[in-house]
Backbone as ProteinMPNN parsed JSONL, in Angstrom:
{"seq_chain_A": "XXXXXXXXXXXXXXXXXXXXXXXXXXXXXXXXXXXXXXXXXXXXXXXXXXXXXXXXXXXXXXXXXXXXXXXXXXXXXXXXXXXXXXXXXXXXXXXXXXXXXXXXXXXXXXXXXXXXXXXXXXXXXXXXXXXXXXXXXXXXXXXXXXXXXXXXXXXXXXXXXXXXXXXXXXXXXXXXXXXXX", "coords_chain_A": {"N_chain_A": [[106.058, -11.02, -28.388], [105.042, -11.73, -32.196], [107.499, -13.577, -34.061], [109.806, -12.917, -36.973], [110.147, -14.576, -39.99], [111.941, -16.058, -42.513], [109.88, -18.405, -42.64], [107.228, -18.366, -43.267], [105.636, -17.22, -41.383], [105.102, -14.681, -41.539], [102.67, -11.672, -41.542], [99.542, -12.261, -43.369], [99.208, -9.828, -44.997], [101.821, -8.566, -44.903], [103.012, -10.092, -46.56], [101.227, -9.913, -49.01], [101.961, -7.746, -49.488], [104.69, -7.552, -50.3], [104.793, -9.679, -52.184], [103.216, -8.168, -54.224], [104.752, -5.972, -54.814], [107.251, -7.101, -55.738], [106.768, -8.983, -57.461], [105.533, -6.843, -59.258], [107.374, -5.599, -60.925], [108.763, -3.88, -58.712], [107.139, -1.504, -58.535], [105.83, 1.248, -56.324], [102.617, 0.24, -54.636], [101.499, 0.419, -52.041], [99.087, 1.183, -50.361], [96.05, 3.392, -48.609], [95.493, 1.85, -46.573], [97.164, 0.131, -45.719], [98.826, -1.171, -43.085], [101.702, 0.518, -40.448], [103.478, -1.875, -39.341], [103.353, -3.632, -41.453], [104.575, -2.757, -43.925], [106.96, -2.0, -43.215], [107.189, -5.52, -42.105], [107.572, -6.094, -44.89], [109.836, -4.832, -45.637], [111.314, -5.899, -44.333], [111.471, -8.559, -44.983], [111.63, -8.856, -47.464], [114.584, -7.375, -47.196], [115.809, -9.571, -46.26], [115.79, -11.95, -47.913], [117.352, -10.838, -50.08], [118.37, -11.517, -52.915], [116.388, -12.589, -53.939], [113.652, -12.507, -56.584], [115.65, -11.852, -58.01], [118.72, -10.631, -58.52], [119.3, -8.147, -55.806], [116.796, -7.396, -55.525], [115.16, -6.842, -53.157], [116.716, -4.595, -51.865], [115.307, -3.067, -53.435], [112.621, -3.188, -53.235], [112.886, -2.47, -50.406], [113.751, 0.389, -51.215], [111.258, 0.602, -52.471], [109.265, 1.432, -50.584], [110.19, 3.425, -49.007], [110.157, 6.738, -47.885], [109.591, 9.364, -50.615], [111.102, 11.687, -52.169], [109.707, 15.37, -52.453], [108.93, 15.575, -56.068], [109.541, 18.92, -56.798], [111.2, 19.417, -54.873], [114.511, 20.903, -54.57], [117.077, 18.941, -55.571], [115.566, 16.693, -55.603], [115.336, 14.95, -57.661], [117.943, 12.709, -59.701], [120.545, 12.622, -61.659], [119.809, 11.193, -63.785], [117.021, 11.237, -63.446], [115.739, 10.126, -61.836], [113.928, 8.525, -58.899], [114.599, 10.187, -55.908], [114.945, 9.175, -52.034], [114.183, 9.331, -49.051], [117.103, 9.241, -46.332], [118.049, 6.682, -44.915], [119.852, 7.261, -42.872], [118.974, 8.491, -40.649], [119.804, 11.499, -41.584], [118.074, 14.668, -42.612], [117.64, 14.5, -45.64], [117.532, 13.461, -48.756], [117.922, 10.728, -51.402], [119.212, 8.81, -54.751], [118.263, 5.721, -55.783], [121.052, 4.101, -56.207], [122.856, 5.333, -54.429], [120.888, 4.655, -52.25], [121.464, 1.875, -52.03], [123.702, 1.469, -51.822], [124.02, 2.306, -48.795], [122.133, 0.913, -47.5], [123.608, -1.528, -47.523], [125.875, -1.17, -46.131], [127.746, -0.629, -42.946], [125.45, 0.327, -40.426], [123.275, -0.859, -41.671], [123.728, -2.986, -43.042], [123.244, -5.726, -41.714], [120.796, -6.085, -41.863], [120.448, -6.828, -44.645], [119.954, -10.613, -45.768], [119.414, -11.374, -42.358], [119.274, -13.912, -39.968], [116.814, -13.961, -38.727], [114.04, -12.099, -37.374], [112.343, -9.951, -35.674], [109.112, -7.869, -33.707], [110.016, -5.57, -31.63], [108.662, -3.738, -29.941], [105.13, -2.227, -29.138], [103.229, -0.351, -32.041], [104.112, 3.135, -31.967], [102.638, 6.403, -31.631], [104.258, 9.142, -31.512], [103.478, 11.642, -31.338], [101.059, 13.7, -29.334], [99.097, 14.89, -30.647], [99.518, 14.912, -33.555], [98.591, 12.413, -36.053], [99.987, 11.322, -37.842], [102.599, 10.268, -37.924], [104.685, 7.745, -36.831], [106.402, 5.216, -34.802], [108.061, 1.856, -34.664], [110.209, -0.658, -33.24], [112.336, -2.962, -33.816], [113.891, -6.133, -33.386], [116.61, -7.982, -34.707], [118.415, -10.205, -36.09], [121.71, -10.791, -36.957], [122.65, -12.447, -39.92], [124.938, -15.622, -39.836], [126.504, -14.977, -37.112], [124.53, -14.43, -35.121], [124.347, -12.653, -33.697], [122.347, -10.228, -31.895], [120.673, -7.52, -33.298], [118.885, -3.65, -32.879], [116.727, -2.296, -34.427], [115.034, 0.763, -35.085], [111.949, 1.76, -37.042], [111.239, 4.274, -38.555], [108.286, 5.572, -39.449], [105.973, 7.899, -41.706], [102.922, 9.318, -42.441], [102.175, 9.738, -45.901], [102.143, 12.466, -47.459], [100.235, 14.97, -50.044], [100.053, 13.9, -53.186], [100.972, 9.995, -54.905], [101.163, 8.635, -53.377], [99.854, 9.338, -51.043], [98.418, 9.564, -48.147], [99.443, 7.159, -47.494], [101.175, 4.976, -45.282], [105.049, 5.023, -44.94], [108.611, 4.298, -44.939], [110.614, 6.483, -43.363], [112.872, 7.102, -41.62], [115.61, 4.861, -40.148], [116.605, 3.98, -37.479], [119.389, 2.726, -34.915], [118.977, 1.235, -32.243], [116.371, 1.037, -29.49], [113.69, 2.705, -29.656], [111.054, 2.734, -29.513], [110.048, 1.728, -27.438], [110.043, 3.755, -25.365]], "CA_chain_A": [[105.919, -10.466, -29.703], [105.612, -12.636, -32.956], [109.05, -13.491, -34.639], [109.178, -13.047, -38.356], [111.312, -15.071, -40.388], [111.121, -16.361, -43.983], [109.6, -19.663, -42.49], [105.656, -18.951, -43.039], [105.022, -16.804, -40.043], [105.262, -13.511, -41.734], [101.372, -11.461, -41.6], [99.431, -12.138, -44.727], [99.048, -7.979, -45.479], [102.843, -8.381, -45.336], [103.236, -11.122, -47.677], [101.227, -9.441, -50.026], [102.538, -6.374, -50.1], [105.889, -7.813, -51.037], [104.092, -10.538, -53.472], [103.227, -6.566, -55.114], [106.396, -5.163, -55.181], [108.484, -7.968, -56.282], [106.628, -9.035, -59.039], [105.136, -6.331, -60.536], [109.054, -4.76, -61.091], [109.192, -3.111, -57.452], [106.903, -0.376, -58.598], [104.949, 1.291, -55.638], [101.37, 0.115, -54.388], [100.679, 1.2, -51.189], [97.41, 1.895, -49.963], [96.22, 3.988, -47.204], [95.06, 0.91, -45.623], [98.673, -0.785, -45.098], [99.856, -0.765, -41.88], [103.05, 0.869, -39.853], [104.069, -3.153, -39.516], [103.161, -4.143, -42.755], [105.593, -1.583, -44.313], [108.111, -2.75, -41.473], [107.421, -6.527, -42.644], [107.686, -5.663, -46.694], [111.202, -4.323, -46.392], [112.949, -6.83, -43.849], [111.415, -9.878, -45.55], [112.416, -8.791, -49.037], [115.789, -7.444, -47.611], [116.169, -10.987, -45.229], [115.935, -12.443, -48.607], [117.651, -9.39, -50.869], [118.687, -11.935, -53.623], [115.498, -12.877, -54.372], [113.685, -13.698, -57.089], [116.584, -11.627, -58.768], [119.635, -9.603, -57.643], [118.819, -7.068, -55.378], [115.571, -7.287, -55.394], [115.338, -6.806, -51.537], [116.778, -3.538, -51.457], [114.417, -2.168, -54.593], [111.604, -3.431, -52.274], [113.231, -1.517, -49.153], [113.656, 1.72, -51.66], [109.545, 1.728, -53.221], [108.761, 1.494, -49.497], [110.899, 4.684, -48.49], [109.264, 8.223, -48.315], [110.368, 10.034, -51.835], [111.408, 13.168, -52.151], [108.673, 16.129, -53.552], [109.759, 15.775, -57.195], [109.338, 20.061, -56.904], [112.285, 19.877, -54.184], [115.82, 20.509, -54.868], [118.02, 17.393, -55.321], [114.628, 15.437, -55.52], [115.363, 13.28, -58.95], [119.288, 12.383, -59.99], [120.825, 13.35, -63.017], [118.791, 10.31, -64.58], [115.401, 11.481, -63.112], [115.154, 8.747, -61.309], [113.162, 9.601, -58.381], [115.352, 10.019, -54.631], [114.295, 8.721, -51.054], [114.325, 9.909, -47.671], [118.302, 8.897, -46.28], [117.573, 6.456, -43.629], [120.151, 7.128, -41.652], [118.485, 9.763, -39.98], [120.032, 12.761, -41.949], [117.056, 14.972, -43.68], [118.167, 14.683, -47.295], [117.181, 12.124, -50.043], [119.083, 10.053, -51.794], [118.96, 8.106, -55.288], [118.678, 4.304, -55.79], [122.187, 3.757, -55.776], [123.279, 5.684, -53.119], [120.512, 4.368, -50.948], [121.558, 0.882, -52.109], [125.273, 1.899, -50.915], [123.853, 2.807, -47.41], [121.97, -0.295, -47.272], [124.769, -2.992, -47.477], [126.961, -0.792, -45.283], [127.093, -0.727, -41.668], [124.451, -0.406, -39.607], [121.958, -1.407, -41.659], [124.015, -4.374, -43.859], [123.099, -6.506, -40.588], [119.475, -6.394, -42.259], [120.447, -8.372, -45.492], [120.038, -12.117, -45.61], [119.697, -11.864, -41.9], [118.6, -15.074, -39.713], [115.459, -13.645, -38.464], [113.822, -10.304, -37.196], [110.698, -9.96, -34.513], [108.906, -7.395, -33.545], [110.175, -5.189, -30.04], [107.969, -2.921, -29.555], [103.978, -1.708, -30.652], [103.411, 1.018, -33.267], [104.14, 4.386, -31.161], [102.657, 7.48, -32.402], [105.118, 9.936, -30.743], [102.845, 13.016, -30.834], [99.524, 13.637, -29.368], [98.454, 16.143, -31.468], [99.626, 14.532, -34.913], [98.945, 11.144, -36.071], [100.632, 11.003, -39.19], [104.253, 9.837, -37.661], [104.762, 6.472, -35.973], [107.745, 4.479, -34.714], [108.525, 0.587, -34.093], [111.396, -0.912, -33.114], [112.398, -4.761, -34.345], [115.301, -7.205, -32.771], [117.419, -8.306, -35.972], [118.988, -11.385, -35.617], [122.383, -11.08, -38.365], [123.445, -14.12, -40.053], [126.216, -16.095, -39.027], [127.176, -14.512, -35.84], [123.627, -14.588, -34.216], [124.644, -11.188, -32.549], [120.72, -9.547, -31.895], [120.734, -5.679, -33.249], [117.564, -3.491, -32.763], [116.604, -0.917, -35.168], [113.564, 1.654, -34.894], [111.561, 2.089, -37.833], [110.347, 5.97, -38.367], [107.494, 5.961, -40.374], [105.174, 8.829, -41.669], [102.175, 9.241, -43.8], [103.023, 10.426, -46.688], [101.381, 13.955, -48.06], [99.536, 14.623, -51.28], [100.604, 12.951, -54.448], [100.63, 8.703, -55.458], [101.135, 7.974, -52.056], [98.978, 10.401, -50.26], [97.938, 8.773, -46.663], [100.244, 5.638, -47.341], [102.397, 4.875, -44.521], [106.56, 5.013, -45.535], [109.408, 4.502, -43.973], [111.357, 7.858, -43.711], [114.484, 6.908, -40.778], [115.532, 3.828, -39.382], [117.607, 4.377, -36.034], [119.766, 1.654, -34.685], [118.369, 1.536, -30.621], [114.907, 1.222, -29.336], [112.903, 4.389, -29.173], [109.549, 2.469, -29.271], [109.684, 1.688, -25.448], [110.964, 5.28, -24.203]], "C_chain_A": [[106.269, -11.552, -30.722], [106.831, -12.356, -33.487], [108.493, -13.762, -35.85], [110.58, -13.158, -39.114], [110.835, -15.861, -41.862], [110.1, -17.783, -43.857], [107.778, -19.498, -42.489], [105.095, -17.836, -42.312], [104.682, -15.214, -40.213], [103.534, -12.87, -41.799], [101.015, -11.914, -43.497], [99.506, -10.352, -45.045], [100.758, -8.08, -45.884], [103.388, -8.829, -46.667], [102.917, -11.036, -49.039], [101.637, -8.349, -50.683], [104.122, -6.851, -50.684], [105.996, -9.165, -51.67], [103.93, -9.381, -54.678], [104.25, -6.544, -55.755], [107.243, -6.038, -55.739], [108.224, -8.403, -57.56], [105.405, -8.018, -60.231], [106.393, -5.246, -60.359], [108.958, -3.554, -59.947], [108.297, -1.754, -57.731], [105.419, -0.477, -56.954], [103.392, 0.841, -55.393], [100.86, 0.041, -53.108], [99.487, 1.231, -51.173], [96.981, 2.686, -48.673], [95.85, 2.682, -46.378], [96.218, -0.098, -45.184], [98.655, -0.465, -43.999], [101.095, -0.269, -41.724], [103.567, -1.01, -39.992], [103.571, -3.987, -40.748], [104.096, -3.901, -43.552], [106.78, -2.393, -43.455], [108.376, -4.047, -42.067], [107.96, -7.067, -44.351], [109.107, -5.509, -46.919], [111.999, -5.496, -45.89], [112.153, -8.157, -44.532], [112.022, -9.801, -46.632], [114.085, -8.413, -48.771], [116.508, -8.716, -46.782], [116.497, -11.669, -46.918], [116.537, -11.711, -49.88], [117.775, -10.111, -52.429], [117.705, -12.59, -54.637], [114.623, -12.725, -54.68], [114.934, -13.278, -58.564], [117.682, -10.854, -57.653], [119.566, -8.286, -56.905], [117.55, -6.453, -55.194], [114.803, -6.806, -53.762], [115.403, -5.029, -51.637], [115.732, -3.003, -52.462], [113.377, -2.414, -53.613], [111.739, -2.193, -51.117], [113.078, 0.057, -49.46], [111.841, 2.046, -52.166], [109.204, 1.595, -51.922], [108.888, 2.604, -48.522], [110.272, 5.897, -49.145], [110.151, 8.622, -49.435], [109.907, 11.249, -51.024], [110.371, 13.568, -53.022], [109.864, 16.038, -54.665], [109.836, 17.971, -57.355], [110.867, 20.366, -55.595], [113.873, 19.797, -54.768], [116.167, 19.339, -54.37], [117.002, 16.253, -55.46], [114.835, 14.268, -56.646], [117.475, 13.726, -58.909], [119.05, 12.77, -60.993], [120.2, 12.657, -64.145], [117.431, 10.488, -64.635], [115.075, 10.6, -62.327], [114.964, 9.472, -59.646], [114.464, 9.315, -56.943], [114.426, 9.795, -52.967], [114.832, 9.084, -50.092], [115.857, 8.988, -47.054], [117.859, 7.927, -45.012], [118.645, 6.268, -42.718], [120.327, 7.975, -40.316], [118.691, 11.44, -40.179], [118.456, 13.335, -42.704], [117.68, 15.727, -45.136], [117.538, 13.119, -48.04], [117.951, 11.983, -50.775], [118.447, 9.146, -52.801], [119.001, 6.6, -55.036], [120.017, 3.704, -55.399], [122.895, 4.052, -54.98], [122.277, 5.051, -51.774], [120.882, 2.55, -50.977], [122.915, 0.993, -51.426], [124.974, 1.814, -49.26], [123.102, 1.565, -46.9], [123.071, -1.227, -47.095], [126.162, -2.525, -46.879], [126.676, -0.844, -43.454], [126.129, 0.31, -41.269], [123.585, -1.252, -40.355], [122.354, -3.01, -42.866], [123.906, -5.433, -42.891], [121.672, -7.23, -41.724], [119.867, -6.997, -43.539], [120.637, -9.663, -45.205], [119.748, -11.839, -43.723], [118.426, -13.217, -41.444], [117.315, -14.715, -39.856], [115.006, -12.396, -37.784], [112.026, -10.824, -36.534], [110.42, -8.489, -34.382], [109.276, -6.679, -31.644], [109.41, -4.247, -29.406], [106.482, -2.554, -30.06], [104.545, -0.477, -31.635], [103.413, 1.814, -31.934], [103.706, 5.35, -31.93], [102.887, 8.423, -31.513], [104.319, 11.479, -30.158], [101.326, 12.75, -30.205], [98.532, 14.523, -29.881], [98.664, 15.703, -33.347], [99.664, 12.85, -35.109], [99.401, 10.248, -37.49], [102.429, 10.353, -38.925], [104.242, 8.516, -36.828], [106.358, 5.915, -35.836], [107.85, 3.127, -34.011], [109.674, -0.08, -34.264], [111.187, -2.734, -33.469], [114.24, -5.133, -33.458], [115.345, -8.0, -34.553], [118.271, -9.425, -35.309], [120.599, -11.54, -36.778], [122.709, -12.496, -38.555], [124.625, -14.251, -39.882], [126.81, -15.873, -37.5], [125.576, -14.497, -34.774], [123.143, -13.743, -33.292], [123.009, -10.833, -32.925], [121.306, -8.147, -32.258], [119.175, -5.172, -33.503], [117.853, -1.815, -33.323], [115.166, -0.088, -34.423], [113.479, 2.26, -35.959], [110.984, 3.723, -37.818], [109.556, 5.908, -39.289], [106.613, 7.35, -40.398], [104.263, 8.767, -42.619], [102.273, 10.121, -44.502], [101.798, 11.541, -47.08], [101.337, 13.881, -49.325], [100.9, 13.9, -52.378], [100.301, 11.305, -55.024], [100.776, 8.523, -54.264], [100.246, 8.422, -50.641], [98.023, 9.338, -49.102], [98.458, 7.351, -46.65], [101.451, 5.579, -46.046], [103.895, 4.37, -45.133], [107.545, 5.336, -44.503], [110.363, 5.759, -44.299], [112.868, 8.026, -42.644], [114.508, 5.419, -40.574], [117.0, 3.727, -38.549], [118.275, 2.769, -35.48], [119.609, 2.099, -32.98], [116.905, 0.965, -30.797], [114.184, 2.481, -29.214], [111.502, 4.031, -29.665], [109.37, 1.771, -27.73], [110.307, 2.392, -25.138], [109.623, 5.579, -23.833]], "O_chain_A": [[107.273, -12.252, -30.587], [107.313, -11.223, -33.487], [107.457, -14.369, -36.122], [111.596, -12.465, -39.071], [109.688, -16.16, -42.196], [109.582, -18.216, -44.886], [107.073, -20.294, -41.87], [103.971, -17.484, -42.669], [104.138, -14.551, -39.329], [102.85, -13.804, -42.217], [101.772, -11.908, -44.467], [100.606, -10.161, -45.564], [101.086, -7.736, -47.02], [103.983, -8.207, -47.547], [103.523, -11.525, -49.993], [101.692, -8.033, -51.871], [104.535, -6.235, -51.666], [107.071, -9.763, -51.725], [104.37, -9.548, -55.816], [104.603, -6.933, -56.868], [108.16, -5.491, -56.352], [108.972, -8.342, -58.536], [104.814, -8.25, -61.286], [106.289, -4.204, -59.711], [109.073, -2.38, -60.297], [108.731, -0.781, -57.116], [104.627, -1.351, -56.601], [102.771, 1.291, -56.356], [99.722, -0.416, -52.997], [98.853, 1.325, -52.224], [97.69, 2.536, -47.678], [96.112, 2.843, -45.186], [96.059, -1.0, -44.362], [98.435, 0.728, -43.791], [101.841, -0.45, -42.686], [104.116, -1.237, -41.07], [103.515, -5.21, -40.626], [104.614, -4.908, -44.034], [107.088, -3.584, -43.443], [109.484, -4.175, -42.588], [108.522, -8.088, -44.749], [109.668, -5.854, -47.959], [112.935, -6.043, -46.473], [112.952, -9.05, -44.251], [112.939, -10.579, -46.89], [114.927, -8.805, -49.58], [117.736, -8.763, -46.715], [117.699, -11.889, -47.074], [116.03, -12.161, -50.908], [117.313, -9.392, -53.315], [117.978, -13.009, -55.761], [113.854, -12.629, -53.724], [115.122, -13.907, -59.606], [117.546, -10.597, -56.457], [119.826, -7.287, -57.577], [117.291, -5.312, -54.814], [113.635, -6.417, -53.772], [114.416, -4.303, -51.518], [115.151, -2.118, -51.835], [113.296, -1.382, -52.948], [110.959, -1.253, -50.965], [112.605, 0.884, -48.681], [111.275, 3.137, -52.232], [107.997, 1.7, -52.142], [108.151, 2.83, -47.562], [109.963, 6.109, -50.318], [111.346, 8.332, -49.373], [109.159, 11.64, -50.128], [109.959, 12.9, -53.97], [111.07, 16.241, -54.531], [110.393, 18.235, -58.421], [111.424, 21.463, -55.542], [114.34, 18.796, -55.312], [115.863, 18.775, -53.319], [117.356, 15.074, -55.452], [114.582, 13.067, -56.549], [118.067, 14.638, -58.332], [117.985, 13.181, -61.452], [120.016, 13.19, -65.239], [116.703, 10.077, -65.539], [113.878, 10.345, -62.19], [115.527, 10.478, -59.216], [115.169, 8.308, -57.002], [113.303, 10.285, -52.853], [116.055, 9.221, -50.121], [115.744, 7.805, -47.376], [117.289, 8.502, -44.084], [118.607, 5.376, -41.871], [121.181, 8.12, -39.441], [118.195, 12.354, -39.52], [117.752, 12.512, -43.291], [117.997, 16.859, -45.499], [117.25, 12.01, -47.591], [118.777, 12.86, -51.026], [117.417, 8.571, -52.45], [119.725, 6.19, -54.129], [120.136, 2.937, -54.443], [123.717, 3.223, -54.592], [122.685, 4.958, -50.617], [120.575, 1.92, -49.965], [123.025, 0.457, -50.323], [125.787, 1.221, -48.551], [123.473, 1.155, -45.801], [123.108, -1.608, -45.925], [127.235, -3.117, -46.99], [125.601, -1.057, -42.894], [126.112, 1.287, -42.017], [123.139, -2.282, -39.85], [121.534, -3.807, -43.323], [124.642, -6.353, -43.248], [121.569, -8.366, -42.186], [119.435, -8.148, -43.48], [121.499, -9.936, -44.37], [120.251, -12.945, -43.523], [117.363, -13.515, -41.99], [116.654, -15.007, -40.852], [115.908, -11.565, -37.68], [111.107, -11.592, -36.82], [111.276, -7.73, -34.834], [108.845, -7.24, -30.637], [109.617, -4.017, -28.215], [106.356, -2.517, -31.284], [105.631, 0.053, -31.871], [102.865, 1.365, -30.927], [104.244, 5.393, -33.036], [102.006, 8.71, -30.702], [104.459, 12.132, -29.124], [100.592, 11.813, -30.519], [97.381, 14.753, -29.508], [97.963, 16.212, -34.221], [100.472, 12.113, -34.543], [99.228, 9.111, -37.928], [103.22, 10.09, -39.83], [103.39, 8.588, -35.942], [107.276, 6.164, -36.616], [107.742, 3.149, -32.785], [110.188, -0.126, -35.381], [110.195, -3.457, -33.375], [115.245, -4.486, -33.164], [114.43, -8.389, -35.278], [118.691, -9.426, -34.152], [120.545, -12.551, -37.479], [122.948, -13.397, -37.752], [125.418, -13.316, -39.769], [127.524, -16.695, -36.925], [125.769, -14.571, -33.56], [122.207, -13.776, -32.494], [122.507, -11.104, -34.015], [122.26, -7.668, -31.645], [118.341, -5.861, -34.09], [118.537, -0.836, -33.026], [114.525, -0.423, -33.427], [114.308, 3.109, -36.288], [110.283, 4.13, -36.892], [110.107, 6.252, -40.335], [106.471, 7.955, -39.336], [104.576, 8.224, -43.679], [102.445, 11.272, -44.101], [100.608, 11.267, -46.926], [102.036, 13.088, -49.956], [102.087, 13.589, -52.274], [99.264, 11.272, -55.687], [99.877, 7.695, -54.115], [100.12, 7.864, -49.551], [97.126, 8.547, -49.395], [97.989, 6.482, -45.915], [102.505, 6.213, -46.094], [103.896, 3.332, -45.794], [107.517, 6.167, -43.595], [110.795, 5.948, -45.435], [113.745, 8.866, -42.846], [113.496, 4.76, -40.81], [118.129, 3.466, -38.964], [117.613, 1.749, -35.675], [120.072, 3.155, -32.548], [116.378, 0.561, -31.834], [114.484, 3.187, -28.251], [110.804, 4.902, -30.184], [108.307, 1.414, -27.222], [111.328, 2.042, -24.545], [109.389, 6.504, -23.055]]}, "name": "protein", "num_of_chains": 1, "seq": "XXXXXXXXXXXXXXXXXXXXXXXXXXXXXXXXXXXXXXXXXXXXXXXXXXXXXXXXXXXXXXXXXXXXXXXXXXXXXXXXXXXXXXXXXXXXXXXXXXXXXXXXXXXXXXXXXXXXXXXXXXXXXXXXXXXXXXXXXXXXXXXXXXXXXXXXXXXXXXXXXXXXXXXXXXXXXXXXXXXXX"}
């Protein structure tokens, strides 16, 4: 499986999708034609590099890439309006910017800032055979400094009507493999 690291090697589809998001101010652009590893490559490149080409820029990337909440559901916007995103750490609830920025740079998933490098461990899985709107791939994380390997599993789903309607989004991300079960 290729390894994907800020050195070049990343897909172009990836590269542009978080060429998008970064400089036109992190706002969504999706298409149904992204890929499950496109999505996948979009968040850990921007959060491998989180600092860049401003502060936090990484995780804002990681959040327009995360399923939102129906703005028609309770708890869906914050007391600002600002819109909330699927919790990824497998609870079903959504969560604003700053709380999902909190949950980012905590453990498990503060491995994924700055780290060394990040590959792919598994293909796309689509878990059901009757629905093919859900997928799941797993990645080997490499953190910085310590070199320790950790392996998440992306949960994606396509998203239902609205601005994103048939865009693939990430909606969990599990620390294990559960794309080779």
């Amino acid at each position: 499986m290729e390894s994907m690291s800020g050195s070049g090697s990343d897909p172009a589809a990836a590269f542009d999708i978080l060429h998008i998001a970064v400089y036109n101010d992190h706002r969504r652009t999706l298409e149904p034609r992204v890929s499950c590893l496109a999505v996948i490559s979009a968040q850990l490149e921007a959060l491998q590099r989180n600092d860049w080409p401003e502060e936090g820029a990484g995780v804002a990337t990681a959040f327009a890439f995360t399923l939102p909440a129906s703005a028609t559901e309770a708890g869906a916007l914050d007391s600002t309006g600002a819109v909330a995103v699927s919790r990824w750490s497998g609870e079903r609830s959504f969560v604003p910017r700053p709380a999902f920025e909190e949950l980012v740079r905590a453990p498990p998933f503060s491995v994924l800032l700055g780290c060394d490098s990040w590959k792919v461990a598994s293909p796309v899985v689509f878990p059901s055979s009757r629905h093919s709107d859900r997928a799941v791939q797993a990645v080997h994380v490499q953190a910085a400094g310590t070199g320790r390997t950790h392996t998440f599993t992306f949960c994606l789903v396509r998203a239902g009507p609205g601005s994103h309607k048939d865009c693939w989004m990430t909606s969990r991300v599990l620390m294990g493999d559960y794309g080779n079960v």
